[in-house]
LOSELUM-82483 format. One line per field, with one value per residue (C-alpha): residue number from 1; x, z, y. Coordinates in nm, 3 decimals. Last residue first. Example, Ala and Ser with C-alpha at 12.3 -4.5 7.8 and 13.67 -1.06 7.14 Angstrom:
# LOSELUM-82483
k (2:1)
east (1.367:1.230)
up (0.714:0.780)
north (-0.106:-0.450)
//
This chain:
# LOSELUM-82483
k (431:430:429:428:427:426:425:424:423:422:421:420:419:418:417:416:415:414:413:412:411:410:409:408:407:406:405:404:403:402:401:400:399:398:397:396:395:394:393:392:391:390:389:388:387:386:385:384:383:382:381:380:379:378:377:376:375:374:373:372:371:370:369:368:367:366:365:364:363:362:361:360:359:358:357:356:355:354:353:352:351:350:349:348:347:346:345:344:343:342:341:340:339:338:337:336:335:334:333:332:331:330:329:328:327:326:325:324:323:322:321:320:319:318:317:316:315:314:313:312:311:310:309:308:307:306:305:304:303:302:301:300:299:298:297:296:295:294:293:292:291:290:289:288:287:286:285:284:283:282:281:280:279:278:277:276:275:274:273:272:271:270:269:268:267:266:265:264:263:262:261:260:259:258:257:256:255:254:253:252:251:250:249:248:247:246:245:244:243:242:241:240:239:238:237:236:235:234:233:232:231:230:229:228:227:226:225:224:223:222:221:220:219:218:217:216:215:214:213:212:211:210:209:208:207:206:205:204:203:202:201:200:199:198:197:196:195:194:193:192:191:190:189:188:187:186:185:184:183:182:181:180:179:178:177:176:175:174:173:172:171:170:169:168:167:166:165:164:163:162:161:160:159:158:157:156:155:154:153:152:151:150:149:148:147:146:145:144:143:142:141:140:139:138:137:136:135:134:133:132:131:130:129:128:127:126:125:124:123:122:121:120:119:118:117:116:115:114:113:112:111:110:109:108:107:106:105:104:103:102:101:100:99:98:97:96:95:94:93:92:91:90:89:88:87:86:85:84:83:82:81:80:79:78:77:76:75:74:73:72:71:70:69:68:67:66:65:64:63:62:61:60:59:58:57:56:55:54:53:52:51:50:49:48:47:46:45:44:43:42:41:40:39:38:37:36:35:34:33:32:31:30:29:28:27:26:25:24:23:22:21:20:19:18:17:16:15:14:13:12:11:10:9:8:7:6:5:4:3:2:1)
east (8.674:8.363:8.584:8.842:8.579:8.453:8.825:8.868:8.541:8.612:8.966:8.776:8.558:8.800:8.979:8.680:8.611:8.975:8.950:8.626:8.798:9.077:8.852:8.618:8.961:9.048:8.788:8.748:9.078:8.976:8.675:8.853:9.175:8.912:8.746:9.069:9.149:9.477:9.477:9.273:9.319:9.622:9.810:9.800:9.871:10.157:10.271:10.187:10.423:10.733:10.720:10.710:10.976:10.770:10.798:11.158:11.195:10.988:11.170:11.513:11.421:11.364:11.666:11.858:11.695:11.765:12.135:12.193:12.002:11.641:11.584:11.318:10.896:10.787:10.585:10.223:10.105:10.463:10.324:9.995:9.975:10.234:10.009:9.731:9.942:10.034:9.695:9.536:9.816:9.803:10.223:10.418:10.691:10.727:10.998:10.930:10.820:10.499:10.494:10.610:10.333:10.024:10.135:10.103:9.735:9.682:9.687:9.910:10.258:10.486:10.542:10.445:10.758:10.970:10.846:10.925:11.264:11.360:11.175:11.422:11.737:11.698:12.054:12.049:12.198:11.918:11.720:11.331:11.218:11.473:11.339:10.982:11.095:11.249:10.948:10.703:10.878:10.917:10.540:10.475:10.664:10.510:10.224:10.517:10.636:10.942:11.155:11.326:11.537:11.475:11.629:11.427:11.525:11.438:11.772:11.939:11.953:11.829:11.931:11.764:11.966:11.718:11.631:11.944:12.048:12.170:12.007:11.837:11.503:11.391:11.095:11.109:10.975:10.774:10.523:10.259:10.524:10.589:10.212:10.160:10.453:10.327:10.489:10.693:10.638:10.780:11.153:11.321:11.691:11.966:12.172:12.561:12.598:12.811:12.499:12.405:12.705:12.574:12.636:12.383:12.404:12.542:12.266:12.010:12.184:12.234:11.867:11.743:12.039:11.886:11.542:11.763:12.024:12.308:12.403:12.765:13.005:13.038:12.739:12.706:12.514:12.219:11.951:11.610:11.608:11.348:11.384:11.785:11.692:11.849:12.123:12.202:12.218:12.455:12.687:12.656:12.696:13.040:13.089:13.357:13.123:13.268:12.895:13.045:13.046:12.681:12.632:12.924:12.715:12.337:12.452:12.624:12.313:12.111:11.794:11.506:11.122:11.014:11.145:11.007:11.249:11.225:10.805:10.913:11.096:10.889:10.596:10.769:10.904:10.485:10.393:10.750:10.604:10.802:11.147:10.901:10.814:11.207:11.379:11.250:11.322:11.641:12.005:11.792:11.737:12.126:12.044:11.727:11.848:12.152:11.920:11.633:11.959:12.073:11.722:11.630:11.950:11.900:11.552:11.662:11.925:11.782:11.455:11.711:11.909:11.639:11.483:11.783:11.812:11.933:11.659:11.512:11.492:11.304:11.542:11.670:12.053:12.105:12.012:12.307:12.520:12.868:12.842:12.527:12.726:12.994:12.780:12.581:12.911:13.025:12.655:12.681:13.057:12.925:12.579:12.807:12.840:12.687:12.460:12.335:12.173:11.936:11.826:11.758:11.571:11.344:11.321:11.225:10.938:10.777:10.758:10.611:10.316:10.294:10.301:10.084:9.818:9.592:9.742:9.727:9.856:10.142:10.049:10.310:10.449:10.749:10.635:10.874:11.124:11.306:11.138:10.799:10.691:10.403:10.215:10.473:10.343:10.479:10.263:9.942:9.963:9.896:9.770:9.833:10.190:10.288:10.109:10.178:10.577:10.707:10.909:11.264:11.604:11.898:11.986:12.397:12.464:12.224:12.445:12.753:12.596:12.503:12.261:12.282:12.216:11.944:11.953:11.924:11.719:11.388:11.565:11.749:11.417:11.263:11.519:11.597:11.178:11.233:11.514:11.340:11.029:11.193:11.358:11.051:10.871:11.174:11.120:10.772:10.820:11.068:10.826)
up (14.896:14.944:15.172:14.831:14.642:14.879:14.873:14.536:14.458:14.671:14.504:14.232:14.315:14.464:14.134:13.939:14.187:14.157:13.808:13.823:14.036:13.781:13.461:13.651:13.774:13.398:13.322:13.599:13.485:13.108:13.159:13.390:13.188:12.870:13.071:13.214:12.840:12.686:12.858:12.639:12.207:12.309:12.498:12.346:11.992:12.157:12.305:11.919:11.754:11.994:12.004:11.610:11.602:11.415:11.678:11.722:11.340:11.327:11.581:11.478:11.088:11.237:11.458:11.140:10.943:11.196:11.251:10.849:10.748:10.680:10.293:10.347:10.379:10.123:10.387:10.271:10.619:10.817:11.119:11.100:11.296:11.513:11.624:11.689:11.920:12.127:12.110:12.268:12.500:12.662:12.678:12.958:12.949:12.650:12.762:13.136:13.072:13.130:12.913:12.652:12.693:12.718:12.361:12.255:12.420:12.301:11.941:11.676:11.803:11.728:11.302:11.390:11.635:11.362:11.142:11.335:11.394:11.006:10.940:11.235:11.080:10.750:10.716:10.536:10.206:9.976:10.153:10.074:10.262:10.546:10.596:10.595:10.914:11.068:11.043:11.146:11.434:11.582:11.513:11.657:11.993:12.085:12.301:12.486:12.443:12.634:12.481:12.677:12.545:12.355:12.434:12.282:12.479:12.351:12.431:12.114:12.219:12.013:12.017:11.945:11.999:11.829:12.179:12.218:12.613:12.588:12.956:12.704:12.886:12.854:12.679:12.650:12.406:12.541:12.240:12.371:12.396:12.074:11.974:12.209:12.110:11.708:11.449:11.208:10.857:10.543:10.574:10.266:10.217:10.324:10.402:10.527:10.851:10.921:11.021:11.241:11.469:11.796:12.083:11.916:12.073:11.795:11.565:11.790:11.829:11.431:11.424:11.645:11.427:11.081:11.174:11.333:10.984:10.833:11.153:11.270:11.270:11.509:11.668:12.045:12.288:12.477:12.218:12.188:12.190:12.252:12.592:12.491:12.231:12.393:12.581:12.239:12.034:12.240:12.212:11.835:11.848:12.070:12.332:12.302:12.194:11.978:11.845:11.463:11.531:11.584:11.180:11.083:11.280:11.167:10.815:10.840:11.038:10.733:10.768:10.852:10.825:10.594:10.815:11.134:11.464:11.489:11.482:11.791:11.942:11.872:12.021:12.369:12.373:12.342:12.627:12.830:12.782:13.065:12.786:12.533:12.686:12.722:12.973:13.312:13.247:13.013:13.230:13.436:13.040:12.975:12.724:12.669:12.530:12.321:12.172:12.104:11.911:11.757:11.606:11.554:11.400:11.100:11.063:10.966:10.724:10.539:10.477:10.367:10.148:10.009:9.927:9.815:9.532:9.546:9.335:9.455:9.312:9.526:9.735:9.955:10.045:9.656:9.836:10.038:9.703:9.866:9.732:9.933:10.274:10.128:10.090:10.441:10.604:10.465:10.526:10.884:10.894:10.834:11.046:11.366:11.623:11.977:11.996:11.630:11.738:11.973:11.661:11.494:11.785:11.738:11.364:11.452:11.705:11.432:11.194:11.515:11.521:11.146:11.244:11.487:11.214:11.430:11.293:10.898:10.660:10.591:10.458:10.282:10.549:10.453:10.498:10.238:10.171:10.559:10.920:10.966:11.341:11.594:11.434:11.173:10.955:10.934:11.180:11.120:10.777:10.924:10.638:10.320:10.444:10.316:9.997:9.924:9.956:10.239:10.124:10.163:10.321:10.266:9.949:9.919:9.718:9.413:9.414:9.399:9.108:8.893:8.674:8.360:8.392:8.210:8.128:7.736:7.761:7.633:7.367:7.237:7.196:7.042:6.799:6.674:6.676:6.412:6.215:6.193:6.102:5.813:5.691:5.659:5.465:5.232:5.177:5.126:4.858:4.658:4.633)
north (3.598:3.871:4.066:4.148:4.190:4.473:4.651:4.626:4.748:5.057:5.084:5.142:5.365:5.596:5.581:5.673:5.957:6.048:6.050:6.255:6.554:6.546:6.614:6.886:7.057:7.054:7.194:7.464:7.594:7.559:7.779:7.992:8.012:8.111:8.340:8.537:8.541:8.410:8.068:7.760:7.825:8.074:7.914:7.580:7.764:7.913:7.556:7.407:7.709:7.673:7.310:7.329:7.591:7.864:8.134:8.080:8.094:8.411:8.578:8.487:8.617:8.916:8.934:8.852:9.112:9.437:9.323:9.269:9.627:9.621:9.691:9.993:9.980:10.235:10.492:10.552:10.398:10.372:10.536:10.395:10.059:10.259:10.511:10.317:10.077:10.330:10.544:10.223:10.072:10.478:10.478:10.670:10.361:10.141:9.846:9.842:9.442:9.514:9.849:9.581:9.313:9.598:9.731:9.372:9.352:9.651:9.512:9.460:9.582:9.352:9.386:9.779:9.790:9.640:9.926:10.111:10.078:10.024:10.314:10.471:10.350:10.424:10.505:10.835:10.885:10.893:11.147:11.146:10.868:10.907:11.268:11.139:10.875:11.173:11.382:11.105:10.998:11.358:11.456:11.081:11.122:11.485:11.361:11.144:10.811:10.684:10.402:10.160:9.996:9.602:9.293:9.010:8.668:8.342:8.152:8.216:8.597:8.855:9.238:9.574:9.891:10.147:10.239:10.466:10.428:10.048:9.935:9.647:9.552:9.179:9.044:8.705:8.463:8.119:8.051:8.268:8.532:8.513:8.558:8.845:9.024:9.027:8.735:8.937:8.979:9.149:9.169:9.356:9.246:9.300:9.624:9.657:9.727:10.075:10.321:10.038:10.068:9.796:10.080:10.332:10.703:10.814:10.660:10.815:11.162:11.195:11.087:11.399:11.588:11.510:11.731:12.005:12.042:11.925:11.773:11.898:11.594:11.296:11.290:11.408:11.144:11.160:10.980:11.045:11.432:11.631:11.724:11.778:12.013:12.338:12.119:11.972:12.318:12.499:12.229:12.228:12.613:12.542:12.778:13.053:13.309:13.557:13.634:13.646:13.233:13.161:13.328:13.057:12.782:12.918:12.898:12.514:12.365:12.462:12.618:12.393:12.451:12.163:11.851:11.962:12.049:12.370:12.372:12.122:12.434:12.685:12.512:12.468:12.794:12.895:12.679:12.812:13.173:13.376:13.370:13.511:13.797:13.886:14.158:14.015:13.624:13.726:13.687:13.379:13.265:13.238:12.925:13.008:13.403:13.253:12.984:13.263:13.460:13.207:13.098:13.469:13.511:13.221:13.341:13.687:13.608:13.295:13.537:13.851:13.618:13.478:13.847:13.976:13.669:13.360:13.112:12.860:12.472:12.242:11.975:12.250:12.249:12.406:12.754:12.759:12.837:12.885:13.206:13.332:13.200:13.426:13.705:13.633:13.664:13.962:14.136:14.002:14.166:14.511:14.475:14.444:14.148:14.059:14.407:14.238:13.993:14.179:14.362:14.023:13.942:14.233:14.119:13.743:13.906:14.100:13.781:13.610:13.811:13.757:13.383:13.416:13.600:13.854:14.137:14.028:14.232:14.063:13.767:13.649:13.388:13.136:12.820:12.628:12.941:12.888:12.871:12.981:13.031:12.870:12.564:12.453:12.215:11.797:11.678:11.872:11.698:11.376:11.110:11.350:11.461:11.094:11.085:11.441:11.404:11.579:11.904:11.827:12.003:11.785:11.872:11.875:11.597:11.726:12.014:11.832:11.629:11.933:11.883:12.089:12.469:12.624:12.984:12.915:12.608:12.746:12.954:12.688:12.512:12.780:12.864:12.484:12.450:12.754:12.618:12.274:12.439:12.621:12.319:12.128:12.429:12.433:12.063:12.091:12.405:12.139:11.875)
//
């Protein structure tokens, strides 16, 4: 009995060891560091449906795509590894390598690396990646923004195909920086102008909304939502959240039942409103080859970032709850609503946006226009008119059919009235 016990208290002493061992360079969780991710890798199940969307096509930006292939020649992003260094070079006529080191040791202090959900580690390698992709985005913003200054002296300035793929790799969840480094790097330039302002006009293609948020964007993917939600006239960000809303009666079934479709001249399309009347006010929203890359990357950063609004799920997913067919699709380019849209890849791409996607609480503007729809749709003269509708005059052969019907049913009352009044008339002689 007494050899088991000392056996006992030997492995408890040992697992003790190893298990002190294991956690001796552990921190414990550190809630201001958990505050400050904002940079994500897409979660499998979402990436798994469009992973194109979410993967840089042109240049690696931050740890998540960062290229190791070195060897490679004929590798774009190699090509563009070269082309990040040249601009770093370029950087540094504006400043001095003394005070970048200075600045990229306090930046290192601030621990910049707790920005991105997966745990790195700062080391001279880090620093060096954060380092060189932070001035090759200044640097490319400095160059577009004076590009007269640059069209003879820069290749890349005469390659607007290639700018253009840069700048939506710029804008994907998994190759960010954050907005904070690039502003204190922007700032050893001298340059009077604002790197926020900077930022806008180079984005402003991509952007949905036309306004300036109120603080600095922690990074490109949260400024194209930032610009949304500033943009907003009806202050979303501040409603409080309901409940989760899971059906809405499609465009073609509301307008069946006597709905309108209205433009809203708001200028950030997330401004939805409902009159008691029937009206659905809705901006106009522009779709581009480009619109579900950007849709899919803000919706994903949403998913994984606690704080955000959930404004565009929210969006779309009220545009899937419409948007059925093309024959919905068809009912807001009518109405100038959707404008550039093929009714087929329209409606495609929102039947799948929010595949994989847990569908959010909707906030208390967003649920009460639902439940508006649905209870306008289910008013019973509402409902039996749509059902009219669409039973007898939503196909040209069905309004045919019931056209020529209906003609067939008047021309025989008149015969039978003609008749009549024949008979009348010939009784009439008879007495």
């Amino acid at each position: 009995m007494g050899g088991r016990s000392r056996d006992l208290a030997g492995e408890i002493q040992s697992l003790e060891r190893e298990w002190t061992e294991m956690l001796q360079d552990v921190k414990p969780p550190d809630m201001d560091e958990f505050h400050r991710q904002c940079i994500y890798r897409v979660p499998p199940n979402i990436r798994e449906y469009n992973p194109k969307a979410y993967t840089p096509q042109i240049v690696s930006i931050g740890p998540y795509h960062k290229v190791r292939d070195v060897g490679k020649e004929d590798n774009i992003f190699q090509s563009m590894e070269t082309l990040k260094l040249k601009y770093l070079k370029g950087f540094l006529d504006r400043t001095n390598m003394r005070d970048l080191v200075v600045k990229m040791k306090e930046l290192e202090e601030s621990n910049i690396q707790s920005c991105y959900a997966e745990t790195i580690e700062s080391n001279d390698d880090f620093l060096k990646m954060i380092l060189v992709d932070a001035c090759f985005i200044i640097e490319l913003f400095l160059r577009w923004h004076r590009h007269s200054d640059w069209k003879g002296k820069d290749r890349l300035m005469q390659k607007p195909r290639m700018l253009g793929y840069i700048e939506l790799d710029l804008l994907l969840l998994e190759n960010q920086l954050p907005f904070c480094v690039l502003d204190e790097l922007h700032k050893l330039t001298g340059m009077n102008e604002n790197f926020l302002d900077i930022t806008l006009k180079y984005f402003e293609s991509r952007l949905f909304g036309n306004m300036r948020p109120e603080e600095s964007p922690k990074h490109f993917t949260d400024l194209l939502i930032s610009t949304i939600i500033s943009s907003s006239k009806l202050g979303l960000e501040k409603l409080e959240r309901c409940k989760e809303v899971k059906h809405v009666y499609s465009a073609s079934q509301l307008m069946e039942a006597g709905l309108k479709f209205e433009v809203n001249p708001n200028t950030s399309f997330v401004d939805l409103t409902y009159s008691k009347y029937g009206v659905l006010s809705m901006p106009i929203l522009n779709i581009h080859d480009n619109t579900e890359l950007l849709f899919r990357n803000m919706m994903a950063y949403e998913h994984c970032h606690l704080s955000t609004t959930n404004i565009i799920t929210q969006y779309v997913v009220i545009l899937d709850f419409l948007i059925n067919t093309e024959e919905d699709v068809n009912i807001l380019v009518e109405n100038k609503i959707i404008v550039n849209g093929d009714a087929n890849k329209v409606a495609t791409m929102f039947n799948n946006l929010t595949s994989q996607l847990s569908i959010p609480d909707f906030n208390s503007h967003y649920f009460s226009i639902c439940n508006s729809l649905n209870e306008f749709y289910e008013n019973p003269r509402n409902k039996y008119k749509a059902i009219f509708i669409h039973e007898y005059f939503n196909t040209p052969w069905k309004i045919a059919s019931t056209t020529a019907a209906i003609m067939l049913l008047l021309l025989t009352f008149i015969q039978t009235v003609i008749n009549e009044m024949d008979r009348y008339v010939k009784n009439k002689k008879v007495s």
